[in-house]
Each structure stands twice: as C-alpha cells, then as structure tokens.
C-alpha positions in Angstrom: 0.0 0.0 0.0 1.0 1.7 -0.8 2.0 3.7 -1.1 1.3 -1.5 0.6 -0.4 -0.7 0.5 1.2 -0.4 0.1 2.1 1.9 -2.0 0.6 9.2 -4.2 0.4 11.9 -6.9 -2.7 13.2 -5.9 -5.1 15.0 -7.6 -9.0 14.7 -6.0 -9.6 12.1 -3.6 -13.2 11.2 -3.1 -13.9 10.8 1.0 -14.4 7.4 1.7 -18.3 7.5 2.4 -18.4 8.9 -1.1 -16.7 6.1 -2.6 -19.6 3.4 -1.7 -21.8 4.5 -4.2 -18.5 4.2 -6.5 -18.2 0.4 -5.9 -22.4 -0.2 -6.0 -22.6 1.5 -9.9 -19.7 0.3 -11.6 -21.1 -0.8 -15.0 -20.2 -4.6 -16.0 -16.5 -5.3 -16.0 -14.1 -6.1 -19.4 -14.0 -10.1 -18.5 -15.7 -12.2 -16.4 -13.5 -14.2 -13.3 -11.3 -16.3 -14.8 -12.0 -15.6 -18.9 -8.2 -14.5 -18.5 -9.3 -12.3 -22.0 -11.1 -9.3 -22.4 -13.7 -8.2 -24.7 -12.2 -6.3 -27.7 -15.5 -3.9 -27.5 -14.8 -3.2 -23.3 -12.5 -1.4 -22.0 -9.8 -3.2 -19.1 -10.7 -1.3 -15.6 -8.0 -0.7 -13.7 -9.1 0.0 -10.2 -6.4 2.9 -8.4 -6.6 5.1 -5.7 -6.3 8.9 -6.9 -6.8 8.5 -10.1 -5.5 12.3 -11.0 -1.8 11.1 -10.1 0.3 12.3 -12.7 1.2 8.9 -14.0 -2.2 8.1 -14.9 -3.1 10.2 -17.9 0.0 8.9 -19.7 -0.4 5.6 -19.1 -3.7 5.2 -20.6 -2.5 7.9 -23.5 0.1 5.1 -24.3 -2.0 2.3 -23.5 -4.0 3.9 -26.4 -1.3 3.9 -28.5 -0.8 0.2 -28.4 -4.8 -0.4 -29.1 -5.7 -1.0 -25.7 -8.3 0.9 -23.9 -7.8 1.4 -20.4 -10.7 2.6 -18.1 -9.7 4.0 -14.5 -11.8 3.5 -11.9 -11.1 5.6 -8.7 -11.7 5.0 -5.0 -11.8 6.9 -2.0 -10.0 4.2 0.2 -8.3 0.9 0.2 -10.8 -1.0 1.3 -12.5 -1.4 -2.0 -10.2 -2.3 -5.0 -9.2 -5.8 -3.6 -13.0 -6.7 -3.4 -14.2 -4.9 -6.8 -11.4 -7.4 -8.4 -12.8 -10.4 -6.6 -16.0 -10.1 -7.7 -14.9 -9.4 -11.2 -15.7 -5.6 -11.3 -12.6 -4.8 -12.1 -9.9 -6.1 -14.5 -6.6 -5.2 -12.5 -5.9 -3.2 -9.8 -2.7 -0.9 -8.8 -3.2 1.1 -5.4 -1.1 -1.9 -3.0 2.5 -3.4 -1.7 2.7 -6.8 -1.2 1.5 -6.9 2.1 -1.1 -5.5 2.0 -2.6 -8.0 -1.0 -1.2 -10.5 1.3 -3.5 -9.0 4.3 -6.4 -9.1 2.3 -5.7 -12.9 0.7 -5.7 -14.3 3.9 -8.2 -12.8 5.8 -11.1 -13.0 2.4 -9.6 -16.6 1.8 -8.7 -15.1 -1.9 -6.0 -15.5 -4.5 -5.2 -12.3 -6.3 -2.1 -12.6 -7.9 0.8 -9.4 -8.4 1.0 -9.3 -12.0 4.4 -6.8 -12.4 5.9 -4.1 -9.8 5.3 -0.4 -10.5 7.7 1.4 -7.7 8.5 1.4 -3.6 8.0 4.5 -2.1 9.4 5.8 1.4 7.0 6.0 4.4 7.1 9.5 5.6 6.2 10.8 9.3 4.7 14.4 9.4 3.7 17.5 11.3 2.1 20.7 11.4 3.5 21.4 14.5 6.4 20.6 15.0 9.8 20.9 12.0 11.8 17.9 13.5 11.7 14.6 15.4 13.1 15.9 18.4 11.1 18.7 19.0 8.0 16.2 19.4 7.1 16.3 23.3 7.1 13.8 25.2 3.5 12.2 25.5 2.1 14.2 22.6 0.2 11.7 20.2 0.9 10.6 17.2 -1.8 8.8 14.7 -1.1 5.9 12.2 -2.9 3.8 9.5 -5.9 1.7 11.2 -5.1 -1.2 8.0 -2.9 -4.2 9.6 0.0 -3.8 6.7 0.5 -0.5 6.7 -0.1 0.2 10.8 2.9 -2.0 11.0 5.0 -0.5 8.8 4.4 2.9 10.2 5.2 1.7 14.2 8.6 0.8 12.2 9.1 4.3 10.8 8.3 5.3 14.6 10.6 2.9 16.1 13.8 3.9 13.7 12.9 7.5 14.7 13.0 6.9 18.3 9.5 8.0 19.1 8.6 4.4 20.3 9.9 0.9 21.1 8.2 -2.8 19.7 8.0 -5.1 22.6 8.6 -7.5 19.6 11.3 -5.4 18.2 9.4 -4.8 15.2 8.0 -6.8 12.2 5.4 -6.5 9.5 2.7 -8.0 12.0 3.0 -5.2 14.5 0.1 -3.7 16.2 -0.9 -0.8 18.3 -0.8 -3.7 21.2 2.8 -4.2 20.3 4.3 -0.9 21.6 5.5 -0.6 25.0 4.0 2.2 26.3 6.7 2.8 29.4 9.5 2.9 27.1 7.9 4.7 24.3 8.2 8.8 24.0 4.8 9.1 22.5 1.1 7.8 22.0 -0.1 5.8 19.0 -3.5 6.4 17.7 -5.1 4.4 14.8 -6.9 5.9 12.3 -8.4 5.6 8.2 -5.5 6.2 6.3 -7.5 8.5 4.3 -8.8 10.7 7.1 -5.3 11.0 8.7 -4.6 14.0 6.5 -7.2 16.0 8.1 -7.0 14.8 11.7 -3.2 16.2 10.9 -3.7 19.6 13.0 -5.2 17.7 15.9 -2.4 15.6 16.3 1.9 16.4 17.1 2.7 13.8 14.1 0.9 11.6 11.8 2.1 8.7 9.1 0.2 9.7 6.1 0.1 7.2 3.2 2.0 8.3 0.0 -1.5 8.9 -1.7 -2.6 11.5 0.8 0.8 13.7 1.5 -0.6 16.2 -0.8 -4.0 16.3 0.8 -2.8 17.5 3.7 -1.6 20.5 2.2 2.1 18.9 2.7 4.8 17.6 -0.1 7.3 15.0 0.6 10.0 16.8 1.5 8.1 18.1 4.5 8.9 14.5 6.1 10.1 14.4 9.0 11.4 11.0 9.0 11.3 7.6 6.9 11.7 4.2 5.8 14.3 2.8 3.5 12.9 1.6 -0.1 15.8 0.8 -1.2 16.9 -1.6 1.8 16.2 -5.6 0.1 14.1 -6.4 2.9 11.8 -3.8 2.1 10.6 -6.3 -0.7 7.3 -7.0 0.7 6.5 -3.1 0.0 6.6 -3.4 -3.6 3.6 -1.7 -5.3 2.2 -3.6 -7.6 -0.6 -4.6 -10.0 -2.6 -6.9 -9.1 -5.0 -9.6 -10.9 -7.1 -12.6 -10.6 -5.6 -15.7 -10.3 -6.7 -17.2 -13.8 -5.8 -14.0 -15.2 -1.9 -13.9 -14.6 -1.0 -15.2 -17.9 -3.5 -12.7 -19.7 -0.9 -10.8 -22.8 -2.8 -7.2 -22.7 -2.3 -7.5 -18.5 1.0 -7.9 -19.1 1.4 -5.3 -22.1 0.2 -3.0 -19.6 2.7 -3.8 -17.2 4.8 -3.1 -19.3 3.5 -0.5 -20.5 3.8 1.1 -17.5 7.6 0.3 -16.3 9.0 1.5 -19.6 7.0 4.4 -20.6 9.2 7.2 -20.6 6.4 10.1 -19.9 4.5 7.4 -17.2 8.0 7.0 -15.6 8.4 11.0 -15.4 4.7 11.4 -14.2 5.9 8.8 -11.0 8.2 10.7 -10.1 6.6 14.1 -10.8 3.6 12.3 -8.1 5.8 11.4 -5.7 7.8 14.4 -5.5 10.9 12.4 -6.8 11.2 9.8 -3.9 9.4 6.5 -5.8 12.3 4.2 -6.6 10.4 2.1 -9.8 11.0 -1.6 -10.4 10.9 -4.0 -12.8 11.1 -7.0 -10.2 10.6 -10.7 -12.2 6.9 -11.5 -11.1 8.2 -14.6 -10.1 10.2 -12.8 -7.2 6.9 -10.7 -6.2 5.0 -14.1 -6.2 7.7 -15.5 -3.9 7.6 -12.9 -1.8 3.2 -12.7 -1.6 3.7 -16.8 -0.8 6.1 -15.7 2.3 4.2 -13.2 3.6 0.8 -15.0 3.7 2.4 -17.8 5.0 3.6 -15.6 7.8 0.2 -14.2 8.3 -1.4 -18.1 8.9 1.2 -18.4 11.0 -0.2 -15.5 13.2 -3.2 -16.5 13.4 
C-alpha cells in the first residue's frame, strides 16, 4: 500500500463515504472471473486510488497507443479495490504493496495474484507542529494507519525515529498492542488512512500514506522522517498490479505492465507524483510471487 499498501500523486480524492456509491454503480467489467481475455469492445478497468496522479493520464494515452483501452476507476480508500477485483468488477488493480494484497488474501480466503511491480515508495512521518523529530514532546500523540500492513510498517518508521519501542522489536505484523508504552516517547493512535490528512492539526505527528501527503496541504519533503525503499528487505512493500488468479498469464495485462515500467512520460509522471522519492521496479513476477507466498504464510502463521 501503498503507497502497501502499500504503495501518491494526488489530484482529488473522493472521501471514503463517497466512494460506496462508486463500488455499488460500476457498470459490467471487461471479463468475467477467470475468462483471462477481455472483450475487444470493453474497456480493461484498472481500479487505483487517486486516479489524477500524474502517472495516470500517460499511461492510458500510451496504452492507447498500443490499441488498448484502459478505463480508471477511482476509489476513496483501500478498502474497496481488492473486493471490486474479486468479484470481477474490475480487470486489474494498482493502489497496494505486497503486504497489503497478502492481508487481504488471507483474511477474504482469496487468490489475487501481483502481475508486475510499478515502484517502492518511502513512508514519511509528518507534522504541522512541530519541523523535527526531536522537538516532538514527550506524550504528545501521534496517529497511524488503522489497516494491519500499513499500521505496522508505520510503528517501524516510529521505532527507527526513536519516538517508540516494539515489545517484539518490530515486524510486519505489529500492532498498536505491540508498543511498549513505558519505554515509548509518544502515544499511537489508529486511524483511516485517508482521514489522517485531516486529523493532521489535531495531532503532534501523523504517518500519512503516500496517496494523501498532498491532501494535507504537505509535499514529501516536509517529512520528518522515513523508511528505506531501497533496503532488500523492504521487498514485501513493492507496489504492484494486481490480478485474478486465472488472469496472470493474460498478454494485454502484461502489455500494460509493461507498459507502465517502460514508458518514458508514465516514468516521469511517477516521479513528478511522488515528489521524486518513488524508486520504480521491474522486479521478475516470479520474485513478487515468492515474496506474496512468504508473507501469507507468515500471516497463517499468526493466526
């Protein structure tokens, strides 16, 4: 996400409350679950989050190019894409990490597949308060992402910056439960990803998911602190897009894909979105697979 989860570039996100209605009227999808082909008539929809990101309008201008008509379809949260591709609303998806797909596999007993990596982007820690780390008070409070993949990864980003300490030492399962609050500087608080950028003001410090730096009237430099993309553990953070199982092999999917990773003008509109920070991948799918089997594995093994 992510930004995953995770898995920026904004441009208008919807609020979450108005993205319901989004889910309940989108029109019949390109293929059915599982046709692993789409309709030369219908377009293939690609569900994102923000779809105004700069990257977007050049991928489906080149997309175009090659004869293949892509359709966005935006949503106001993360919740949604995973289950619109499920239930065959969607052709593809690109909002999530590893992780996070992961997350949702497990717990909706699914098998969406990643497909190709688009780019890893650095978690950032910010403030309207307060222009460095140590200049936080002690016991101010600081909010997080509510979703499993991405709270964890954002009590990491605390723990490096010394604003907390993991009972566990820290790992992608860790939960608000897992900080020890007598060692800890701060408070965590968990909230929607989406509605951290406006809870910003009532808060020292927030972790704000790449797609909603720009929402809170921040960019990225104004981070504070955060995560390494470019460490090779940081793997399982891989955006990526994301299809059904049967559809993995599909030759437009992939064109996309490619599409997408070599596209000089999508490559500039990345960076232009993530003010510079994404790092972009071409990872072999068989390596993002690998990585989805671990992690899922690791989640069974939590339960």
């Amino acid at each position: 996400m992510s930004r995953i989860l995770g898995h920026r570039r904004i441009a208008t996100v919807l609020a979450a409350v108005a993205a319901v209605p989004l889910v309940i009227g989108l029109a019949g999808c390109a293929t059915t679950p599982g046709s692993g082909a789409a309709d030369e008539a219908d377009p293939i929809k690609i569900g994102v989050v923000n779809d105004g990101d700069a990257q977007w309008a050049p991928f489906v201008a080149a997309a175009a190019e090659e004869g293949i008509e892509v359709e966005l379809v935006n949503f106001g949260s993360y919740e949604q894409p995973n289950p619109a591709l499920t239930e065959g609303e969607l052709d593809l998806n690109q909002f999530q990490h590893i992780v996070y797909l992961a997350t949702y596999n497990v717990n909706a007993k699914q098998d969406l597949q990643p497909i190709g990596a688009t780019a890893i982007y650095p978690l950032g820690l910010y403030s309207k308060k307060y222009d460095d780390v140590a200049d936080i008070p002690k016991g101010e409070t600081i909010a997080v992402p509510d979703d499993a993949s991405n709270q964890a990864r954002a009590l990491l980003v605390l723990q490096s910056a010394g604003l907390i300490e993991l009972k566990s030492g820290g790992s992608i399962f860790s939960d608000l439960a897992d900080v020890d609050t007598d060692k800890s500087k701060v408070k965590v608080t968990a909230l929607e990803a989406a509605l951290i950028p406006t809870s910003l003001p009532d808060v020292a410090a927030a972790i704000i998911n790449n797609d909603f730096v720009t929402d809170a009237g921040l960019t990225f430099d104004d981070a504070l602190a955060q995560d390494d993309p470019s460490d090779p553990n940081a793997l399982p953070y891989a955006n990526i897009f994301a299809a059904r199982a049967d559809d993995t092999e599909n030759e437009t999917y992939l064109k996309l894909v490619e599409i997408f990773q070599t596209d000089a003008d999508v490559q500039a509109g990345l960076q232009e979105s993530s003010g510079d920070v994404a790092v972009p991948l071409t990872t072999p799918v068989e390596e993002l697979v690998a990585s989805l089997e671990k992690v899922e594995a690791d989640t069974l093994a939590q339960k």
